[in-house]
C-alpha positions as CSV (number, residue, x, y, z in Angstrom):
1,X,214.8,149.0,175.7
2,X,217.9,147.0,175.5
3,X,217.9,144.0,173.6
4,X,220.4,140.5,174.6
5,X,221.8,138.3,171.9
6,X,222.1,134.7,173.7
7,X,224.7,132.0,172.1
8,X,224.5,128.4,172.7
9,X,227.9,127.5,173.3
10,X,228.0,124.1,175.2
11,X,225.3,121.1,175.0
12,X,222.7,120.4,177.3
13,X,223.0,116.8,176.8
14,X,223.5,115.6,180.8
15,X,222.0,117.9,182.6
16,X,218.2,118.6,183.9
17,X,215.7,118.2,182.1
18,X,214.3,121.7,183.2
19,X,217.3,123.0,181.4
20,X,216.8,121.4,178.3
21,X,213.0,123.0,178.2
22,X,214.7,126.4,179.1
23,X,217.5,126.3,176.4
24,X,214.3,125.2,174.2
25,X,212.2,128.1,175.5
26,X,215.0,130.5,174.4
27,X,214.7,129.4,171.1
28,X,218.4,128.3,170.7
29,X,219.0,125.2,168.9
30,X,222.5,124.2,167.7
31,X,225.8,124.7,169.8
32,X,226.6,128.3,168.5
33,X,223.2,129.4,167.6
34,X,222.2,133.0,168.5
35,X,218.8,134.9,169.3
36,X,218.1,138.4,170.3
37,X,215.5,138.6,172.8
38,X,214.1,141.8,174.9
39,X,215.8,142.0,177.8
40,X,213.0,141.7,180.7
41,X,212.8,140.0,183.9
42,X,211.3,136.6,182.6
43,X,214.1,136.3,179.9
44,X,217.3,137.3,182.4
45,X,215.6,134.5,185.1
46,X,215.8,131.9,182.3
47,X,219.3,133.0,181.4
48,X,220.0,132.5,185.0
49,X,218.9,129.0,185.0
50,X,221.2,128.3,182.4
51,X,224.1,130.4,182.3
52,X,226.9,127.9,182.0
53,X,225.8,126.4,178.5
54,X,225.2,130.4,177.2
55,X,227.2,133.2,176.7
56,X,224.6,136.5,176.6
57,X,226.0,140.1,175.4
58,X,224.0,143.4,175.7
59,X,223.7,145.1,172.5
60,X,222.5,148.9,173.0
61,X,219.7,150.0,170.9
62,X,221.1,153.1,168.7
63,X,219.1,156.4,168.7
């Protein structure tokens, strides 16, 4: 299965608080901050949400 790395790249500071609890829920913390999550319905909905203060990139998994 194909993994996503997400980055933080612009604050949540002014917007909903919905998508403060979803940048949270991700697991990203600091402006630039990465994490590598499955990629699966729940996690590409939550991207969704906030896909203006992330920037996601597929990385393959090599076989």
């Amino acid at each position: 299965m194909a993994k996503l790395k997400i980055t933080k790249i612009k604050s949540e500071i002014g917007y909903d608080k919905k998508q403060k609890r979803t940048i949270k829920a991700l697991g990203l913390k600091k402006l630039h901050h990465s994490v590598i999550k499955e990629d699966t319905p729940s996690i590409r909905g939550m991207i969704d949400k906030v896909k203006h203060l992330v920037k996601v990139e597929e990385i393959k998994d090599g076989v």
